[in-house]
Phi, psi and omega in degrees: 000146207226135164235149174214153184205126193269015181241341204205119205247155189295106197122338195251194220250112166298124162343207153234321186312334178264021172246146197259012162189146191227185180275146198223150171300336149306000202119177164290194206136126176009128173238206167293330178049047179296139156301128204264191212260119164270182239135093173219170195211174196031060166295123183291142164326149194059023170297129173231343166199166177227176179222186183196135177245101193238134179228146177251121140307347190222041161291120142345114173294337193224144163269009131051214136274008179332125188028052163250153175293114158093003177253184144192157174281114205275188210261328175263015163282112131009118170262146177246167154305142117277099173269123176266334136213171204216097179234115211224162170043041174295125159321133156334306203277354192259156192234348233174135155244106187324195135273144159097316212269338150235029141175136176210062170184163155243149203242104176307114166089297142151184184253194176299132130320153171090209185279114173259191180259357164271000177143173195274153210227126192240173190284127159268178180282008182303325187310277169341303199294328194250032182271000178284332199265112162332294174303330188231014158279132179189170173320301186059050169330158156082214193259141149222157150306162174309111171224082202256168198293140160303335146287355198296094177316327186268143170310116176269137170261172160195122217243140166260113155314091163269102158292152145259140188244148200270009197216150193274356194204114174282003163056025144292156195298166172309326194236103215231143143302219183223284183322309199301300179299352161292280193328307184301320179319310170347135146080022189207000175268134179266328164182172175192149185216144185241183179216177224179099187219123170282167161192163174213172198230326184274153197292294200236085173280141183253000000 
């Protein structure tokens, strides 16, 4: 099984049109936040759905210093998961995901949940990051993008995943993760292949 992707190329530094916060004279700030244009091909026989994950390996453990003026995150702080999107019960039959097609804005409190016509839609971790916050705690359902601490020494990967699956549906709840749909995967991936793309906010990251 093969990923290709015309938004994102493997290794190099993600667009800002696909990031949910980009640089502002002020600091950072909203970004276009496109959801990028996928591709995959040679799905092995008995695919009945496929899914698609996109995770950042390299959040900050502790907040911290996290976006403060005159701090930094230094680069050997204990790193977390962050998931940024979680898309289930995609048809067998779709080979593609457009850009843009499961998000093209960033939406305070984040969007809907649930079924689209392109796949099911599960919580990223923005629901964790902003649940402190009044104004932006919601669900945040689909895809956001790379918004890493503006201070941050380290460099974010952020790697996309599609599995293919022996099941047409993972029959998960209305309200789904990234771990819960790993987990549900289990004993049903047939194959699955990724891309890997940075970004940062800090001037010279590592």
């Amino acid at each position: 099984m093969k990923l290709s992707s015309q938004s994102i190329e493997n290794g190099q530094r993600i667009p800002e049109k696909f990031a949910a916060g980009v640089p502002g004279d002020g600091g950072p700030k909203p970004g276009p936040n496109h959801s990028p244009e996928l591709t995959w091909t040679d799905a092995p026989a008995g695919t009945r759905s496929f899914a698609v994950i996109c995770h950042d390996p390299d959040v900050p453990s502790r907040p911290d210093d996290v976006n403060q003026v005159g701090r930094v995150v230094p680069y050997d702080l204990p790193r977390i998961v962050f998931y940024h999107w979680v898309l289930v019960d995609i048809p067998a039959v779709r080979t593609e995901l457009a850009a843009g097609i499961d998000s093209d804005a960033f939406v305070p409190r984040g969007k809907s949940l649930g079924q689209t016509p392109h796949g099911v839609r599960g919580i990223n971790s923005y629901a964790d990051w902003f649940a402190s916050d009044p104004n932006m705690t919601g669900d945040w359902g689909g895809y956001d993008g790379p918004w890493p601490p503006f201070n941050d020494e380290r460099l974010h990967h952020y790697t996309f995943t599609v599995y293919a699956l022996d099941v047409p549906s993972l029959d998960l709840p209305e309200r789904f993760t990234g771990p819960d749909a790993l987990s549900r995967m289990e004993g049903h991936v047939l194959a699955q292949a990724s891309i890997t793309g940075t970004y940062s906010l800090y001037p010279n990251p590592r």
